[in-house]
C-alpha positions as CSV (number, residue, x, y, z in Angstrom):
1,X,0.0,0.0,0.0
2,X,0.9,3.8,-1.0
3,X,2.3,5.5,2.0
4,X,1.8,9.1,2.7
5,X,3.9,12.0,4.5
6,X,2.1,14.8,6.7
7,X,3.4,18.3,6.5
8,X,3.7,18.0,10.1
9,X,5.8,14.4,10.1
10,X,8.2,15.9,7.4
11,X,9.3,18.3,9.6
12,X,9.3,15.9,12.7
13,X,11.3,13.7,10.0
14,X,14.2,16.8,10.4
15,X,14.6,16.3,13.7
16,X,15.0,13.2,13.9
17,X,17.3,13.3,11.8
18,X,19.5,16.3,13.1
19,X,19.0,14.5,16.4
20,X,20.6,11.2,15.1
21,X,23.7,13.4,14.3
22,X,22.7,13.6,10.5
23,X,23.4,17.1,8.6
24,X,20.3,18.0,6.8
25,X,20.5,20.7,4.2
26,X,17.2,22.2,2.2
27,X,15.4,25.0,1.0
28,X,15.6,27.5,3.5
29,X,14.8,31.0,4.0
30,X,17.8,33.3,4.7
31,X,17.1,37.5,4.5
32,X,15.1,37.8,1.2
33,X,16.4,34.4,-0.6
34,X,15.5,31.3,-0.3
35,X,18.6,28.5,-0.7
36,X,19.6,25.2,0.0
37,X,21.2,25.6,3.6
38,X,21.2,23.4,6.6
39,X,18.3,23.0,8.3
40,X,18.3,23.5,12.5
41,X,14.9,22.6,12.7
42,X,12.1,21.2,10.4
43,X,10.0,23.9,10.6
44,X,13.0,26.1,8.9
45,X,12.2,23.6,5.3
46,X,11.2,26.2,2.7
47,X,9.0,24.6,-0.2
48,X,7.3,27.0,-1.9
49,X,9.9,28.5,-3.6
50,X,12.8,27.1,-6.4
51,X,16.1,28.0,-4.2
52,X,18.1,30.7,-5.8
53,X,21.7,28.7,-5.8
54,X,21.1,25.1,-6.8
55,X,21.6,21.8,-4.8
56,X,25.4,21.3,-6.3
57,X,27.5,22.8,-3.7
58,X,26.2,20.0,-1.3
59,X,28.4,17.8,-3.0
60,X,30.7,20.3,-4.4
61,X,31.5,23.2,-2.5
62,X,32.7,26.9,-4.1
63,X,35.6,26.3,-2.1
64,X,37.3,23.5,-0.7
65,X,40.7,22.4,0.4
66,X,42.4,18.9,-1.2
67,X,45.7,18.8,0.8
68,X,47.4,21.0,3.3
69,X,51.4,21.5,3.9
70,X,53.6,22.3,6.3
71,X,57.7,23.1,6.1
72,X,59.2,22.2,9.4
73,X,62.9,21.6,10.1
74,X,63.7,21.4,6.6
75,X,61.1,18.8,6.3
76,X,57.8,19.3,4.4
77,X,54.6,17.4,5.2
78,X,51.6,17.2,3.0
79,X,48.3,16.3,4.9
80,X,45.1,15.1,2.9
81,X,41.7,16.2,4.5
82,X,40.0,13.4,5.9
83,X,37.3,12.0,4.1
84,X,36.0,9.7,6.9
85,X,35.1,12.6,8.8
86,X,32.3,14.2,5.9
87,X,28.6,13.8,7.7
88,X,26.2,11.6,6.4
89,X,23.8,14.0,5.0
90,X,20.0,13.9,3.6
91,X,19.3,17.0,1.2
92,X,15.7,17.2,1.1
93,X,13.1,19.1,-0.7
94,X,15.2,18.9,-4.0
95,X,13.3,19.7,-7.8
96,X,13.9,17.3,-10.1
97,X,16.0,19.9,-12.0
98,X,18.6,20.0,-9.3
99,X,17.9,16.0,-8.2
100,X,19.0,15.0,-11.6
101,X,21.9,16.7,-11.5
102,X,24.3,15.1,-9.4
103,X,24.2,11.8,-11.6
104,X,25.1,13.8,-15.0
105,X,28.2,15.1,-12.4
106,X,28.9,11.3,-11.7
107,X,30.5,10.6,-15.3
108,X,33.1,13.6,-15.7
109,X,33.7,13.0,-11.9
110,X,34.8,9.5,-12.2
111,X,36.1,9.6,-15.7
112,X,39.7,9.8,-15.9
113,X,40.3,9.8,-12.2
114,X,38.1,9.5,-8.9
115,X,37.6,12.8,-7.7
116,X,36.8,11.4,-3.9
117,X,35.6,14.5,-3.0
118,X,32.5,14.8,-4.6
119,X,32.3,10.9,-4.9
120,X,32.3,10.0,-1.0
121,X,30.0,13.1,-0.6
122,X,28.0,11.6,-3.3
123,X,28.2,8.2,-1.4
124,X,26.7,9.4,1.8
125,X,24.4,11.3,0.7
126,X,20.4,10.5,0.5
127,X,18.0,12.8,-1.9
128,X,14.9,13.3,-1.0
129,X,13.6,14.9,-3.9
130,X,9.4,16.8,-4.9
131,X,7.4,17.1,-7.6
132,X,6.7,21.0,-8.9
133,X,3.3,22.1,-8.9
134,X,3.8,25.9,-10.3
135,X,6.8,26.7,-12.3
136,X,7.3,30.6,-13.9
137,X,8.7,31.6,-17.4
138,X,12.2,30.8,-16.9
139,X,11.3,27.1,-16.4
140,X,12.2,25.0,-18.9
141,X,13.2,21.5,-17.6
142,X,10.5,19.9,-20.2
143,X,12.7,21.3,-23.3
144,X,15.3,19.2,-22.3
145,X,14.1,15.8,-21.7
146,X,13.2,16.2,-17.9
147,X,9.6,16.4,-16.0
148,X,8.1,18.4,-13.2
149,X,7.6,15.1,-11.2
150,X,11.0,13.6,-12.8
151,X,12.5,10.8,-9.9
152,X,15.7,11.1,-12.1
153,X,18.1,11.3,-9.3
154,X,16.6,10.8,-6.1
155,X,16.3,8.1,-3.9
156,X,13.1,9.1,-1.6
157,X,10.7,10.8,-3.9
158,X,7.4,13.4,-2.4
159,X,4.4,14.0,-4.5
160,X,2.1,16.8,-3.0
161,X,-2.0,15.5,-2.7
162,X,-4.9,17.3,-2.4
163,X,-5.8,18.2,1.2
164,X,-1.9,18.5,2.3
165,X,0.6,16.2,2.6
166,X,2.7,13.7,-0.2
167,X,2.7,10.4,-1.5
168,X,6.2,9.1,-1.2
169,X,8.3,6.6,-3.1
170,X,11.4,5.0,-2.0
171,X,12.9,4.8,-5.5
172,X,15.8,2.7,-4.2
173,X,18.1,1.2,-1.1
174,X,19.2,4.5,0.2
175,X,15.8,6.0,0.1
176,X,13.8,2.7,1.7
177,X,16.6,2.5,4.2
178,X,15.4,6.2,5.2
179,X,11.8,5.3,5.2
180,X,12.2,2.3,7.0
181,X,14.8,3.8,9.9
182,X,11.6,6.3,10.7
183,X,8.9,3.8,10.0
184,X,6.3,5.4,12.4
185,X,6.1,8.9,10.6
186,X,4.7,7.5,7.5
187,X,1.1,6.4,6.8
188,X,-0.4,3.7,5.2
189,X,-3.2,4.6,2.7
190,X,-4.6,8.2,3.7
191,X,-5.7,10.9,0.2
192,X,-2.6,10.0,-2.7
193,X,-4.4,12.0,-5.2
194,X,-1.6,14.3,-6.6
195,X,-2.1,18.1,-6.6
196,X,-2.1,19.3,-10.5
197,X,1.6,19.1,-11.8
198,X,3.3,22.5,-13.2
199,X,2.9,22.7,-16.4
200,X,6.4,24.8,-17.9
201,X,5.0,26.4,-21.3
202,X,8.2,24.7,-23.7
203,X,8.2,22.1,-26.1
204,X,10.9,19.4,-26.0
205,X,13.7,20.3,-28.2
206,X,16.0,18.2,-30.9
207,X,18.8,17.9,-28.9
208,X,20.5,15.6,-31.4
209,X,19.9,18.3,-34.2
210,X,21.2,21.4,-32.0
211,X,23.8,19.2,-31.3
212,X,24.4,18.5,-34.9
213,X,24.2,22.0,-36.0
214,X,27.0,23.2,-33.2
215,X,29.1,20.6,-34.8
216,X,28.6,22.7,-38.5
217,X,28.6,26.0,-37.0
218,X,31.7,27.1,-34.9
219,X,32.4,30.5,-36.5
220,X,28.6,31.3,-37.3
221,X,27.5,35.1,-36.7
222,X,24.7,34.3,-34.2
223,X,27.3,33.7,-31.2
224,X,28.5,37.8,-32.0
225,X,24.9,38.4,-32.5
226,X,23.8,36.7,-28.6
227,X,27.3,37.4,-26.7
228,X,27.9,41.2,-27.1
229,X,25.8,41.7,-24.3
230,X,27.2,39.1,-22.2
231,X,29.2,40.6,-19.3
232,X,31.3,37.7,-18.3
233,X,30.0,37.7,-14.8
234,X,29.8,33.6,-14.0
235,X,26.5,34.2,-12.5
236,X,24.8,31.4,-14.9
237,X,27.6,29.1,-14.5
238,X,27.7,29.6,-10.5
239,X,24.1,29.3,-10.1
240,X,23.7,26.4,-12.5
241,X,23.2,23.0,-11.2
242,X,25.0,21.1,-13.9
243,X,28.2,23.6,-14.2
244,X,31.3,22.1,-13.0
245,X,34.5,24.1,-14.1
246,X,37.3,24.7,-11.4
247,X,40.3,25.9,-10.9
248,X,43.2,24.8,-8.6
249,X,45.1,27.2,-6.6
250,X,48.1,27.3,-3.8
251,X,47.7,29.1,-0.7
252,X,49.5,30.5,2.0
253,X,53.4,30.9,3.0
254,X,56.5,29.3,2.6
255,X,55.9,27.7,6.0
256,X,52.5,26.5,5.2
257,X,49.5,26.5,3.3
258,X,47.0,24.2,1.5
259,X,45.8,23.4,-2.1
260,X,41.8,24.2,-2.7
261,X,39.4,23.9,-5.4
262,X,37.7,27.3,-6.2
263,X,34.5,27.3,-8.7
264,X,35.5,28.7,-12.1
265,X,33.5,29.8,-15.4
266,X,34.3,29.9,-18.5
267,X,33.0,33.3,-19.3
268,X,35.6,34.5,-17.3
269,X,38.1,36.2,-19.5
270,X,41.0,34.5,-18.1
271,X,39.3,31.3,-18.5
272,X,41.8,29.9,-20.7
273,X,44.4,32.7,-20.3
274,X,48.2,30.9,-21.4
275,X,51.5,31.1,-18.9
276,X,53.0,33.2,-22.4
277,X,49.9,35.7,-22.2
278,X,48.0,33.8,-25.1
279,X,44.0,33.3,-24.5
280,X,42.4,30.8,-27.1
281,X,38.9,32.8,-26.5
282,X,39.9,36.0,-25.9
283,X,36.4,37.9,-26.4
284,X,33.3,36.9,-24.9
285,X,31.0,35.4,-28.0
286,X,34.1,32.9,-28.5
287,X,33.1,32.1,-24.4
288,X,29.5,32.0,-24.8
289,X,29.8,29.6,-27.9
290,X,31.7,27.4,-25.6
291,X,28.9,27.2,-22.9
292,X,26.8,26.3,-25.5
293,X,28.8,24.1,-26.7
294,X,30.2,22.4,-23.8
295,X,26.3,22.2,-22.5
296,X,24.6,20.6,-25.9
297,X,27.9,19.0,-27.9
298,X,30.9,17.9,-25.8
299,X,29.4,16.9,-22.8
300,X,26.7,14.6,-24.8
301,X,29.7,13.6,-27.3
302,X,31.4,12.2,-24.6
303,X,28.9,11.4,-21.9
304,X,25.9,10.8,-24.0
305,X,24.3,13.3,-21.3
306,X,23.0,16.7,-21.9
307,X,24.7,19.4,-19.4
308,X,21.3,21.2,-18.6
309,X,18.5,20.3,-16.3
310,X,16.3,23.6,-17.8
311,X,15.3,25.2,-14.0
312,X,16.1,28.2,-15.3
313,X,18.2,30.2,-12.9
314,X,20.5,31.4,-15.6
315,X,17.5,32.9,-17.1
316,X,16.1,34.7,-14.1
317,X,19.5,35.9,-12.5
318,X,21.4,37.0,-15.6
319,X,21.7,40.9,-15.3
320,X,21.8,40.9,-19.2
321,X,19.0,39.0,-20.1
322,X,20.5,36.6,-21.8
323,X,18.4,33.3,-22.5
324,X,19.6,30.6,-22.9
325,X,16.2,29.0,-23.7
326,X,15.9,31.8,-26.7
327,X,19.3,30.6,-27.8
328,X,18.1,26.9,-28.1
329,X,14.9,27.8,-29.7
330,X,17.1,30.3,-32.4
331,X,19.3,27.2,-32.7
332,X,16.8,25.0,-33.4
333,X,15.1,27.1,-36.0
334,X,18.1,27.3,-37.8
335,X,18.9,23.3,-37.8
């Protein structure tokens, strides 16, 4: 039989967890924003909103140290953070547009090398993830091959139902290991008819025939035509759920210091700035095409995956304009 999830027992659901020592990140509102945070209480769970920073920084922070040194008596001694000490963590209240997201990370993070860092966050880690039931113009998860109830991704899945509550869905181990460890908070049977799915306004796109015309069209006019506005910011790629680009930097003295991780963009002008001074994409339309392309080409040459989950946050937060759903549709037009 269907089980079901009170408003009430979600929250109560929190605590427990916080209270078994679990870290428990979610929406939450902070100031005038609503983000993924951790939660101090269930009653802090935010889920009316779309958070404005997506769900990636849970398992891969803007910031974070990979080894720390230390000169000494003329010896030098290089200290990796330990990895056995990351929480186990539940991040709940995710969209489907940020739930999906992790596992598209999964092949370029365990590709050439295991990066244990986001993997062993990744491993102990359970996603609760809800369907959307309103969605706004910027929403466009539908274009590219996603839902508003998508369970791509998560391993507990909530469906809001008429008179309050959700239907849940333990999609796999993690998620019926969750359900079952808190047994008594969800009910058999009770109302599972689903509240009226969000219905985002955008037709699925040809992915294989945008990708197919990026392949033809490197130097075309339209990326002069899109990019002359762009500003170079990284506030799409920062915000983005599926963006990955970093950079690795040395910090500190000559007695000590550590190597971190920092988040990086490709707009950035110094991007893919040379040690002689040389920049292969020196003005910003040559950046922009790459976004595009590394989004709906590379990533799906090599991957077979499509770098975009469509929620829209590059859309809404861009202080340009710029939208990327306007550029698929031109795209598309053009194939």
């Amino acid at each position: 039989m269907a089980k079901t999830l009170s408003l009430d027992n979600l929250h109560r659901l929190v605590d427990a967890l916080l209270q078994e020592g679990v870290r428990v990140v979610g929406p939450k509102r902070t100031g005038t924003l609503t983000v993924y945070a951790p939660l101090t209480r269930g009653e802090e769970l935010e889920l009316n909103e779309l958070p404005r920073r997506s769900a990636k920084e849970t398992f891969f922070p803007p910031c974070e140290t990979i080894l720390s040194f230390e000169k000494r008596d003329g010896r030098t001694t290089v200290s990796d953070p330990d990895l056995d000490r990351l929480p186990e963590t539940v991040l709940i209240g995710v969209r489907p547009c940020d739930a999906a997201a992790p596992g598209i990370l999964d092949a370029v993070f365990s590709w050439d090398y295991d990066d244990p860092f986001f993997l062993e966050r990744r491993k102990r880690t359970t996603i609760i993830g809800i369907a959307c039931t309103s969605s706004d113009d910027a929403c466009f998860c539908t274009a590219v091959g996603l839902t508003p109830d998508a369970r791509q991704g998560s391993d507990l899945f909530l469906v809001p139902v008429e008179g309050g509550g959700f239907a849940v869905e333990a999609l796999d181990a993690k998620g019926s290991a969750l359900k079952e460890r808190h047994a008594a908070l969800f009910t058999a049977g009770g109302n599972t008819v689903p509240l009226p799915l969000a219905e985002p306004k955008v037709e699925p796109l040809d992915l294989e025939k945008i990708r197919a015309w990026l392949d033809g069209n490197f130097e075309h006019p339209l990326w002069k035509e899109i990019a002359d506005r762009c500003a170079g910011c990284g506030a799409c790629a920062f915000l983005c759920p599926a963006c990955h680009c970093f950079d690795i930097v040395d910090e500190g003295g000559e007695g000590s210091g550590c190597r971190r991780k920092h988040w990086d963009a490709c707009g950035f002008g110094k991007f893919t700035m040379h040690a002689s001074a040389h920049n292969p994409r020196d003005v910003q339309p040559q950046r922009y095409r790459n976004r595009i392309m590394h989004k709906f080409k590379y990533y799906r040459d090599k991957f077979g995956q499509t770098l975009c989950t469509g929620c829209g946050r590059c859309i809404r937060w861009c202080p340009v304009g710029i939208d990327i759903k306007a550029v698929l549709d031109e795209i598309n037009k053009k194939s």
